[in-house]
N, C-alpha and C positions, 0 to 999 in steps of 0.2 A: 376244127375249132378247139382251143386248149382252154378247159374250165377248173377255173379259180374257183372253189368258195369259202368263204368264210365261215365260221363255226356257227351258221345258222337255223336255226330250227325249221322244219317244213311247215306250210303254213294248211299244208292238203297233203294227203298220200294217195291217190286215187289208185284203185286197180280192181282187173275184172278182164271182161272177155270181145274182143272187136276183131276189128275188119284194118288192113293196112290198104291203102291205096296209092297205086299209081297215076297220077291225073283223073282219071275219070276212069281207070280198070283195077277189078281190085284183087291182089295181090297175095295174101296171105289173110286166113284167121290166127288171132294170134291174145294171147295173155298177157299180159301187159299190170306194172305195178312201177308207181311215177312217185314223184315225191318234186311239189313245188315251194321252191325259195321264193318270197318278195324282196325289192332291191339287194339283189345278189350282185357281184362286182367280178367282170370279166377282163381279164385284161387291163385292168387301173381304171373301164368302164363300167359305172351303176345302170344293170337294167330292171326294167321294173320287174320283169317276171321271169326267171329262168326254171325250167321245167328237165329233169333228169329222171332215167330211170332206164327197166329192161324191157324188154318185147321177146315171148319166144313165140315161135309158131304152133300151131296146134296141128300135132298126125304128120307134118314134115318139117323136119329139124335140118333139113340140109340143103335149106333157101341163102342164096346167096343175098345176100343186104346188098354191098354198095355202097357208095359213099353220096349219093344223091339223094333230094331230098321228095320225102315218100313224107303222106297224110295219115293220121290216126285216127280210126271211126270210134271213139270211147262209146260204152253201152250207154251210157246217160242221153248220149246224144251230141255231146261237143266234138270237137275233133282239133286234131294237133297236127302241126309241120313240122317236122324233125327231120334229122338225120341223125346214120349211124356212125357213134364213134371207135364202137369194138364190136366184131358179131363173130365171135366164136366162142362158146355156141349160140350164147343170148346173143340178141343186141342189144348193145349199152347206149339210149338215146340222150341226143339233147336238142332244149328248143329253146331260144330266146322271146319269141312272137306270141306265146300265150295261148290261152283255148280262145275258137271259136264257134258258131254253128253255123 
């Protein structure tokens, strides 16, 4: 996914300490610090919520990401679908679909 943004201010920085998961297995502990845009514009497309930011893993740094799309356990409680758009070393996420619980 190639992300566009505009000189937008984030509307949320959320960041802290979770859980990645795969389907229903879960995958990595990981820190994570997000930064969400509202109507952000991809691709000549306005969505309502575009969510970017990095993920590292906590005690193993040398998890292969993927390019598949893995779920975000945020501490608050919401969670995100993302994928990776760079992971070396962080991963550099993005998600169009927004938080949910």
């Amino acid at each position: 996914m190639t992300v566009k943004k505009k000189k937008i201010p984030a509307v949320e920085n959320p960041s802290g300490k979770g859980w990645v998961f795969k389907d229903t297995r879960s995958f990595a502990e990981v820190f994570y610090q997000l930064q969400v845009f509202e109507n952000a514009v991809i691709n000549s497309t306005t969505v309502k919520q575009l969510i970017t930011g990095k993920i590292r893993t906590v005690g193993n740094p040398n998890i292969l990401w993927g390019a598949e799309q893995l779920t975000l356990h945020l501490d608050d409680n919401r969670k995100l679908d993302f994928i990776c758009v760079n992971f070396e070393p962080e991963c550099d996420i993005s998600s169009d679909t927004g938080f949910y619980h």
